[in-house]
N, C-alpha and C positions, 0 to 999 in steps of 0.2 A: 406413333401414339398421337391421337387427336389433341389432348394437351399436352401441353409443355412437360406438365410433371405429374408424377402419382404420390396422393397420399399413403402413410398409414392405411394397409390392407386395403387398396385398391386392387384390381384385378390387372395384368397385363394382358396386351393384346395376346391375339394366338401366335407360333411358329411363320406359321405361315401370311398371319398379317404381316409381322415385324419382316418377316423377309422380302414380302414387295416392300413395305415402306421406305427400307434402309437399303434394296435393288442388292441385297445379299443372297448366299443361300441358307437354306434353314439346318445346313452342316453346322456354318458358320454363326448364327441363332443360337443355336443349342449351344457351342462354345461359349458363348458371351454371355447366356444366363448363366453358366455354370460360374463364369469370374465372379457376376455380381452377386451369387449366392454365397462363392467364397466369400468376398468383402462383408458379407452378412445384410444386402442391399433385398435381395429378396426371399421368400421361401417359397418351397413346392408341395405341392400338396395333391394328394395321392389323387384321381378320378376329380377335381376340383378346378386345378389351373396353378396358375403360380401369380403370387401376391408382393405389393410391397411390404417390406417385415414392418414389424410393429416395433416401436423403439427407437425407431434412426431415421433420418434426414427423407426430406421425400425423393424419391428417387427420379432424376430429369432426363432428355431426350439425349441433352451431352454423358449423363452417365452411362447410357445405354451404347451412344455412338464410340464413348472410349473402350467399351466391353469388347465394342465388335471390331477395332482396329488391334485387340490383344488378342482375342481370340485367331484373327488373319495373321499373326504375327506367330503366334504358338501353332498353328500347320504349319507355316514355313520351316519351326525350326524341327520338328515332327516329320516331317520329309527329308530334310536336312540330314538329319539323325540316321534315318534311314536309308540314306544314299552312302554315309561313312562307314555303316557296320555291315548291311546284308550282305555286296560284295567281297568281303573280307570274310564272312560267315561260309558264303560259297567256295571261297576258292580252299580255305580249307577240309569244307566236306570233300574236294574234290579229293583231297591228301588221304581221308581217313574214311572214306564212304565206303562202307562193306555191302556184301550180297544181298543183306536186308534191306539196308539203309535203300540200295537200289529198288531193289521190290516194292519199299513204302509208297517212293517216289514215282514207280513208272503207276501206281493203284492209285495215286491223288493225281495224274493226270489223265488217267483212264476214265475218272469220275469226271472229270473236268472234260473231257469230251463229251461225256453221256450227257450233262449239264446244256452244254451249249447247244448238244443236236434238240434237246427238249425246252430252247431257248429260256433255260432257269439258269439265272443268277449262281455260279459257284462259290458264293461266298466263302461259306465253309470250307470246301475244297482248298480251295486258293489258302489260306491261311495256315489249313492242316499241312499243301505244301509246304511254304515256305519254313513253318515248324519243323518239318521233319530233317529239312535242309539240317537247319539249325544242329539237334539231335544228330545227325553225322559226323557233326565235327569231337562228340565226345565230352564236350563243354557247357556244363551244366548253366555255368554264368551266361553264357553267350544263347542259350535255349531260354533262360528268363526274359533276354533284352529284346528277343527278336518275339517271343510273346507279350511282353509291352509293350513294342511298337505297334504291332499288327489291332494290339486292342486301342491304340492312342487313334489309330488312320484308320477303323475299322468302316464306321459310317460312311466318310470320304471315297473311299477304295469303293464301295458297295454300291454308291452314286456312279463310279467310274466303270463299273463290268455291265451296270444297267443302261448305259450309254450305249448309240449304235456302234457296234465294232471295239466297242472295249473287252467282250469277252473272248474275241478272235484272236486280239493284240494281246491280250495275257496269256492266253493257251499258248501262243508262237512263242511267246517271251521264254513259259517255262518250260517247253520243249528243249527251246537251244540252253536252257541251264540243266538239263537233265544230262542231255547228251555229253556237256562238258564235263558234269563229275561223273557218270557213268565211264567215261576215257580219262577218268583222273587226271584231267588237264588245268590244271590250278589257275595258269594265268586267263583260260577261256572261260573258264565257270565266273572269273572274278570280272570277264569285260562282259560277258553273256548275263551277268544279276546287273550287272550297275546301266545296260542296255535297258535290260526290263525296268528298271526301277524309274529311270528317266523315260519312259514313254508312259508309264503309269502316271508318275508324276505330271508329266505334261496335260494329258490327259482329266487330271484331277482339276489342276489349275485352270483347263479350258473352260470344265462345268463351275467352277466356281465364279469365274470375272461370266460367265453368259447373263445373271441376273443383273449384274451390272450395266452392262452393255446395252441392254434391251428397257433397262431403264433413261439410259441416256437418247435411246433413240426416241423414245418415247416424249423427253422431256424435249427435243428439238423437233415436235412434229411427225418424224421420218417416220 
């Protein structure tokens, strides 16, 4: 932001301002306005933009910078989360996956080829897998949390398959978990999801520290 602070219904920068300014990405943006919309600091408003609210304190470049270190903090723990269930979610499909449940799975990576030979994004695909994983284990709780999470890292994950080679890295990822619950190998479904999940991850975190990076090169000349 050019000043310091915003009154009462000023306009905030755009996404994509705040994300060069703060050398973030507009992932991590869109997180941080959501805090400060929780805290009731600003509102959205439909084809408009998003404003400081009317009523409360004027909102400063420190409020904004604290949004966007809780926001980096809430993917952490959103990946996190996701590292301690999906594997566990896997190795039990691999226990209880039936003839369909296989069928679903080898048809959400058939999609997921067709996707990548027409170098489109499978987002959907991808997702629909990992759900149907879920769905094999019989457990309706554990098909809730793993479509929670998928909707919490949906953005992130979608940055990450549009990446060079992130959709190559995901398709191999869930090949080798297909194959392990297709052979109902519980301990390999469970090292083959927690493989994927950490190269996604990694992946995720590379595009996100880049706007960083290339702001520091920036700030040293280079």
């Amino acid at each position: 932001m050019e000043r310091e602070v915003l009154r009462t219904g000023d306009r905030l920068p755009s996404e994509r301002e705040l994300a060069k300014q703060f050398g973030v990405s507009r992932v991590t943006v869109r997180q941080a306005l959501s805090v400060l919309q929780a805290m009731g600091l600003i509102e959205s408003r439909i084809g408009n933009g998003t404003f400081a609210r009317a009523g409360h304190k004027a909102l400063s470049v420190t409020d904004l910078a604290s949004a966007l270190r809780v926001a980096q903090g809430n993917l952490t723990e959103q990946l996190e989360l996701r590292r301690i269930i999906e594997p566990q979610v896997a190795c039990l499909a691999a226990e209880r996956a039936t003839d369909a449940d296989l069928d679903d799975l080898l048809r959400y990576i058939s999609l997921q080829e067709a996707r990548l030979s027409e170098g489109v994004p499978f987002v959907e695909e991808d997702g629909a897998f990992h759900l149907a994983i879920a769905h094999a284990t019989k457990n309706t709780l554990l098909v809730k949390m793993v479509e929670g999470i998928q909707e919490l890292l949906r953005e992130s994950h979608e940055h990450s398959l549009r990446a060079s080679g992130g959709m190559q890295l995901s398709l191999e990822g869930h090949i080798r978990v297909y194959r392990a619950i297709r052979d109902h190998e519980a301990q390999a479904a469970y090292d083959a999801m927690l493989t994927h999940i950490l190269d996604v991850e990694r992946l995720i975190l590379q595009l996100l520290a880049r706007p960083e990076a290339e702001a520091g090169r920036r700030d040293s000349g280079s």
